[in-house]
C-alpha positions as CSV (number, residue, x, y, z in Angstrom):
1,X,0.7,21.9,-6.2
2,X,1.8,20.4,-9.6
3,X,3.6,16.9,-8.5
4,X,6.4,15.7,-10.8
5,X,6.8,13.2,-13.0
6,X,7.9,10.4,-10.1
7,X,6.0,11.3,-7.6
8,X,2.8,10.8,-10.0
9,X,4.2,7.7,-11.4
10,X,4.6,6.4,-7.6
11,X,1.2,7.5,-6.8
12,X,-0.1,5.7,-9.7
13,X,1.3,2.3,-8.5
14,X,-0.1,2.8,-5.2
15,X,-3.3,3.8,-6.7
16,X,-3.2,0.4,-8.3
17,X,-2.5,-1.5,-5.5
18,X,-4.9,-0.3,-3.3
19,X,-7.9,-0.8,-6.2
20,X,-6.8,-4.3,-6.4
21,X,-6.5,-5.1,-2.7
22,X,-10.2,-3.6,-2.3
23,X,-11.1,-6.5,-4.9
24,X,-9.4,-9.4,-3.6
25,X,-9.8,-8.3,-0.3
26,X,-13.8,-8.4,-0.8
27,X,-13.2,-12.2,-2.4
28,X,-11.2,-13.5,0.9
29,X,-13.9,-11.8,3.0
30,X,-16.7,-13.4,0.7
31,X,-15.0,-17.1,1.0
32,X,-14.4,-16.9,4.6
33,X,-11.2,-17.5,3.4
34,X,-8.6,-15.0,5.7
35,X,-5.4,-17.2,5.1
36,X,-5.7,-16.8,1.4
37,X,-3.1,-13.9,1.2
38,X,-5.1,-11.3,-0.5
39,X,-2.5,-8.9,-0.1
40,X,0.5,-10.7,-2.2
41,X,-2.2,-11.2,-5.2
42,X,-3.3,-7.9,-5.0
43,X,0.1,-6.5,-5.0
44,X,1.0,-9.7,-8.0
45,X,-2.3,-8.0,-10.0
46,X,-1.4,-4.0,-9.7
47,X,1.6,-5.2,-11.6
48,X,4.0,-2.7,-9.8
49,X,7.1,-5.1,-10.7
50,X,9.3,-5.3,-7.7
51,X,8.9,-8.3,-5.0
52,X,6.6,-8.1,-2.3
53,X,7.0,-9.0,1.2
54,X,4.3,-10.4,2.9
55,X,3.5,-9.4,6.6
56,X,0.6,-11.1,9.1
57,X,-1.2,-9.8,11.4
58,X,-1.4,-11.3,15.2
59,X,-4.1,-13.9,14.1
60,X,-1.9,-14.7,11.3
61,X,-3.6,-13.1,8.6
62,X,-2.5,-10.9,5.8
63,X,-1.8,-8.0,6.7
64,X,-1.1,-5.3,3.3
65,X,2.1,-3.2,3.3
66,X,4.0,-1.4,0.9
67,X,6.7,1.0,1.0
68,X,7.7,4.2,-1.0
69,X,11.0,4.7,-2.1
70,X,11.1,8.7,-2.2
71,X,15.1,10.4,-3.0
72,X,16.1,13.1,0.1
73,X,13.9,16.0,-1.0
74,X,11.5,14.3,-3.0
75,X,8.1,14.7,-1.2
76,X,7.8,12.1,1.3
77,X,5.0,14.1,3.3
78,X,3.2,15.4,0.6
79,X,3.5,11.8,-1.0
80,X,2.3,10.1,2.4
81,X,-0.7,13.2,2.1
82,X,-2.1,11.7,-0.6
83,X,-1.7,8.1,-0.2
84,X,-3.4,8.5,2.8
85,X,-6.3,10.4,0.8
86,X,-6.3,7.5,-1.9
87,X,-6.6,4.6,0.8
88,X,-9.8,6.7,2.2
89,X,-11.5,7.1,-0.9
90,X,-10.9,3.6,-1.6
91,X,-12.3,2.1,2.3
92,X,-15.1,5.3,2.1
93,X,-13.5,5.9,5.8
94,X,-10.9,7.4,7.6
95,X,-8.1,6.5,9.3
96,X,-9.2,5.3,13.4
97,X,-9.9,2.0,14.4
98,X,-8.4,-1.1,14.0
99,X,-9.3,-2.6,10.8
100,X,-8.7,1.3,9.2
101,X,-5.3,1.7,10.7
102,X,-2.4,3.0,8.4
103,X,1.0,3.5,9.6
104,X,3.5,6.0,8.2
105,X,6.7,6.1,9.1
106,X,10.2,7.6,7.4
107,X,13.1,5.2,6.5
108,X,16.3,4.7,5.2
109,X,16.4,1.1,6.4
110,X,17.2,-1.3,3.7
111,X,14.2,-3.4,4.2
112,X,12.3,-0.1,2.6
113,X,14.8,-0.3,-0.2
114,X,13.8,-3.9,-1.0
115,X,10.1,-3.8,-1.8
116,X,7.5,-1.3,-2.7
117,X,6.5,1.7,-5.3
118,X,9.7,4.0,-5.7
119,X,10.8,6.1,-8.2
């Protein structure tokens, strides 16, 4: 299926977030260093040009987010399809387990609006 111009322009930014959050990830894991929010300087570094907003986990740790911006019609599930396909080439793993986990959910909420690759 031939994707159009958006929806390969939105892929691309997550593309580029996720190959940045695999490198700074790997240099907060290296440093022992989990409160260093990897996730905001990856997402500073893929140079998608909207404002991130940060999210911890339990343990107070970063914990990466984005959100796609898709118009009615526009692909959501194909686009969540192959995000999902770019994050597992990125880990080498799928999605089970804890540390793996990837959540997918459809929104019109405004805090989607705010933040994250759109079109």
């Amino acid at each position: 299926m031939k994707l159009k111009e958006y929806q390969e322009r939105t892929l691309g930014e997550v593309k580029r977030f996720l190959e940045q959050l695999a490198v700074w990830r790997g240099k907060a894991r290296a440093s022992d260093e989990w409160l260093f929010d990897f996730a905001e300087k990856a997402w500073e570094k893929a140079g998608v040009g909207r404002m991130y907003l940060k999210k911890k986990d339990g343990l107070q740790r970063p914990l990466p987010a984005f959100c796609l911006k898709v118009p009615t019609g526009g692909g959501k599930t194909l686009l969540a399809v192959k995000t999902i396909d770019l994050r597992s080439r990125f880990t080498g793993r799928r999605c089970c387990g804890s540390e793996t986990a990837m959540i997918l959910t459809g929104s019109t909420s405004t805090s989607c609006r705010r933040a994250g690759p759109s079109s």
